[in-house]
TORTORZA-727070 format. One record per residue (C-alpha): x, y, z; residue in one letter. Coordinates in steps of 0.25 Angstrom, whole numbers, plus 5000, padded with zeros to 4 digits. Each point is the difference from the previous one (the first is absolute). Example, Ala and Ser with C-alpha at 12.3 -4.5 7.8 and 13.67 -1.06 7.14 Angstrom:
TORTORZA-727070
504949825031A/500650144998S/
end
This chain:
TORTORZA-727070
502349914899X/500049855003X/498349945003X/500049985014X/499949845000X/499249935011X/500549855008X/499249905002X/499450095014X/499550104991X/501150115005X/500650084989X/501549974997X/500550134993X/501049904993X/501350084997X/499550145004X/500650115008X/499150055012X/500350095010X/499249985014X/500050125009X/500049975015X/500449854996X/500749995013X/498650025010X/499049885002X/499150014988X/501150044991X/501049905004X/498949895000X/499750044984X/501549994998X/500349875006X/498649964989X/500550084989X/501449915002X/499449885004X/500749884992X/500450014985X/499750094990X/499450125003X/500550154998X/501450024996X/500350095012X/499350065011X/500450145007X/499550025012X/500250145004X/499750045015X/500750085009X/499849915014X/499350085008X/499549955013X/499149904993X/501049964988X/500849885004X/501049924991X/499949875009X/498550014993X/500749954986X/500849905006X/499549894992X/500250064988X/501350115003X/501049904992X/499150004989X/500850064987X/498850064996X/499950085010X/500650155001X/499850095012X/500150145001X/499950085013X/499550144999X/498650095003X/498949994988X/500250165002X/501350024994X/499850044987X/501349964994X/500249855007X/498349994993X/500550034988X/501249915000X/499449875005X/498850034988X/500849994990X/499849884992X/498949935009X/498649954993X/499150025011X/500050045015X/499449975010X/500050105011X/499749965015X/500950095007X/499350095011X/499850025015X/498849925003X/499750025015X/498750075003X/500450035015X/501550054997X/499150084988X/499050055012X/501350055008X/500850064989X/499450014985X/501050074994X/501049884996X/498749944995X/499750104990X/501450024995X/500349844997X/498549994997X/499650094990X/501450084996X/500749884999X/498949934991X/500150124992X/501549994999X/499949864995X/498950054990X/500950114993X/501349895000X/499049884994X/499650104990X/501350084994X/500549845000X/499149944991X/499649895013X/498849904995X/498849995010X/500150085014X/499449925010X/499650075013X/499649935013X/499050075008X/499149975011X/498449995003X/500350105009X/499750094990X/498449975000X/499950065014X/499049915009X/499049924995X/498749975009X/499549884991X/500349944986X/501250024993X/500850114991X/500149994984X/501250064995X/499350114995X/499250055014X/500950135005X/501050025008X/499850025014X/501250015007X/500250015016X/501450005003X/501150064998X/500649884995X/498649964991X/500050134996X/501450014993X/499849864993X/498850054994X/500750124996X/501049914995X/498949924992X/499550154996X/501350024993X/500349884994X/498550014994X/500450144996X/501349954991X/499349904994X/498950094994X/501050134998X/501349914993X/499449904996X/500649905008X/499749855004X/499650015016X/499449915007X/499649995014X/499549895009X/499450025013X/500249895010X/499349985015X/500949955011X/501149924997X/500549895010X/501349904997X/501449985007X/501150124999X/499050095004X/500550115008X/499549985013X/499550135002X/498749944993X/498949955008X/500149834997X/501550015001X/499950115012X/499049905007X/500749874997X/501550055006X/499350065012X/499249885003X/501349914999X/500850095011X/499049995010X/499350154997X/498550044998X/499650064986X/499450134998X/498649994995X/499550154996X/498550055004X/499049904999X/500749904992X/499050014991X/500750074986X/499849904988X/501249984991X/500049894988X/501349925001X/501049944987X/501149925002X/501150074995X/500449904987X/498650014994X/500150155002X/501249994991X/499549904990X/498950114997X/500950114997X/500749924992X/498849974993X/499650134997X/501550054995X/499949884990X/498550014996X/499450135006X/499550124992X/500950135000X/499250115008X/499249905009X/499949985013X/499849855007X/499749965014X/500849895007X/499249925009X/500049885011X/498849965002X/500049995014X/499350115009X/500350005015X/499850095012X/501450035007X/499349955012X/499849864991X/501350004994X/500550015014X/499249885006X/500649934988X/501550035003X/499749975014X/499349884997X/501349954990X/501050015011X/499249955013X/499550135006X/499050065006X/499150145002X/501050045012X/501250044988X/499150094996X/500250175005X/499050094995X/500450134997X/499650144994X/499550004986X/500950054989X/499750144994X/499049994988X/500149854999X/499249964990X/498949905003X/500049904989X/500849974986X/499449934989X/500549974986X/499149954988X/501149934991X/499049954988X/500750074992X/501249935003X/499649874999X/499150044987X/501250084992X/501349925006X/499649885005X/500050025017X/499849925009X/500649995014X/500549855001X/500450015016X/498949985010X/500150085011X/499949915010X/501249924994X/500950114997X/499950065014X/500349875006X/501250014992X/500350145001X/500149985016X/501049874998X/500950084992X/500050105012X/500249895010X/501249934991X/500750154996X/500350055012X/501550054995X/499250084989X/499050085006X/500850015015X/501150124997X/498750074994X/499350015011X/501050115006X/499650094988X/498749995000X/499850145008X/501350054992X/500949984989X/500249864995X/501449945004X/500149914987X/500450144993X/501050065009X/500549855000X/500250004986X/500850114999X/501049975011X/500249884993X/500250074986X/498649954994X/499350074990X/500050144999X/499550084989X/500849924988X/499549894996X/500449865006X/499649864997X/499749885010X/
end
């Protein structure tokens, strides 16, 4: 396998490897995509592999869809046959796909443990019969549990409370597991709360920002009190492509932003950005077991790979909420499916998009 070389901003380049990307067609998946392919150089061929669900979008790789390096493959991370097929000949994988709501997950869990854990398990079997390099799995803080004060070390437990948390961690649990039974090179990387353009609006910055633009008041749960840490997206991305080139096999590496707010505080900014006051804001019931505060220590991260977030929040939501403000045509037609099944995907069928064999651009 190629060393993984790194440009001038420290981002690894995987120079004329083959990487499949799981769930390269959601927000944080489509984001490492467009960097994985930004400019010259880099790996000789992407696969993205996702099966556009609600939250899976091809107008989310419209920057990069013409690229040649690219290769797109529609189909579910459970079919065992299709996992199999697209593993073949890859060097390392990077696996993002999942259902990642925790109120749809509160609602209905079952989808969540299926894709969640089943599906990650799927992937692990067709990474291993194919000889696939490192397997990278993208999880969540969610997995800590709730955290009063401080912050969680990769090795504190796993104190899941959702049904969502809880099948990432079981997730996590299994990639562990094949690591330590096979032999394996995983990896995992625990992030806080991303933030960025495509993100499906369904998510609180991008649910706040839309429904603020068309005249409407935004949901703030309980007290408005629950602390999350925030990281812009493209940092996010840059450390897990930090830790495929230069993590350890077997280890675990949290993901952070640096930037702890109340959702009562990120709300008085977001207000604050676009000109309005207290009166947008419509209190209602808490969410069931919402957990109070997230907190990630990522020393090890910056100690081991070399992490840093370079994007101030402050800067990054500014831009964040222009990108909303100038992308109406994106993030509109979603907005039907928010409560529902995505129209992107339907629409991709009609108009003989990809279905499960693989297409490009």
């Amino acid at each position: 396998m190629a060393d993984a070389g790194a440009p001038k901003d420290g981002t690894p380049s995987f120079e004329g490897e083959r990487l499949l990307v799981t769930g390269g067609a959601g927000f944080i998946g489509s984001a490492l995509v467009r960097m994985l392919l930004a400019g010259p150089g880099g790996p000789a061929e992407v696969t993205v592999l996702d099966k556009l669900t609600y939250a899976g979008n091809l107008a989310n790789l419209a920057p990069v869809i013409d690229d040649p390096r690219l290769r797109f493959v529609r189909g579910d991370i459970c079919d065992a046959e299709l996992a199999a097929a697209v593993m073949r000949g890859q060097h390392r994988v990077l696996h993002l796909a999942a259902e990642s709501h925790v109120d749809r997950s509160i609602v209905s869990a079952a989808g969540f443990v299926t894709t969640n854990v089943l599906g990650t398990q799927t992937l692990l079997n067709a990474a291993m019969a194919a000889g696939a390099g490192t397997f990278l799995h993208v999880s969540t803080d969610e997995v800590y549990g709730s955290i009063p004060m401080g912050s969680w070390p990769e090795t504190d437990p796993l104190a899941p409370n959702s049904p969502y948390s809880a099948s990432k961690a079981s997730a996590d649990l299994m990639c562990l597991a094949y690591a330590r039974t096979y032999g394996m090179d995983v990896r995992i990387t625990r992030c806080s709360n991303n933030y960025g353009p495509y993100q499906f609006p369904e998510k609180v910055i991008p649910h706040f920002v839309t429904r603020l633009m068309r005249g409407q008041s935004v949901p703030l749960y309980g007290d408005g009190k629950n602390v999350r840490d925030w990281l812009h997206v493209d940092d996010h991305c840059r450390g897990v492509l930090l830790a495929l080139a230069h993590g350890r096999p077997g280890e675990v590496y949290n993901i952070g932003g640096g930037a702890e707010l109340s959702n009562l505080e990120l709300t008085h900014t977001l207000l604050d950005l676009m000109g309005l006051g207290e009166d947008r804001i419509a209190w209602v019931e808490d969410r069931k077991g919402h957990d109070r505060r997230y907190s990630v220590d990522w020393g090890k991260a910056a100690a081991e790979l070399g992490y840093r977030p370079s994007r101030s929040f402050d800067e990054g939501l500014a831009e964040t909420v222009a990108w909303y403000k100038d992308h109406p045509q994106w993030w509109e037609p979603l907005l039907a499916g928010v409560n529902g099944a995505h129209p992107a995907a339907g629409a991709a069928e009609a108009a003989g998009g990809p279905t499960r064999e693989e297409t490009r651009g």
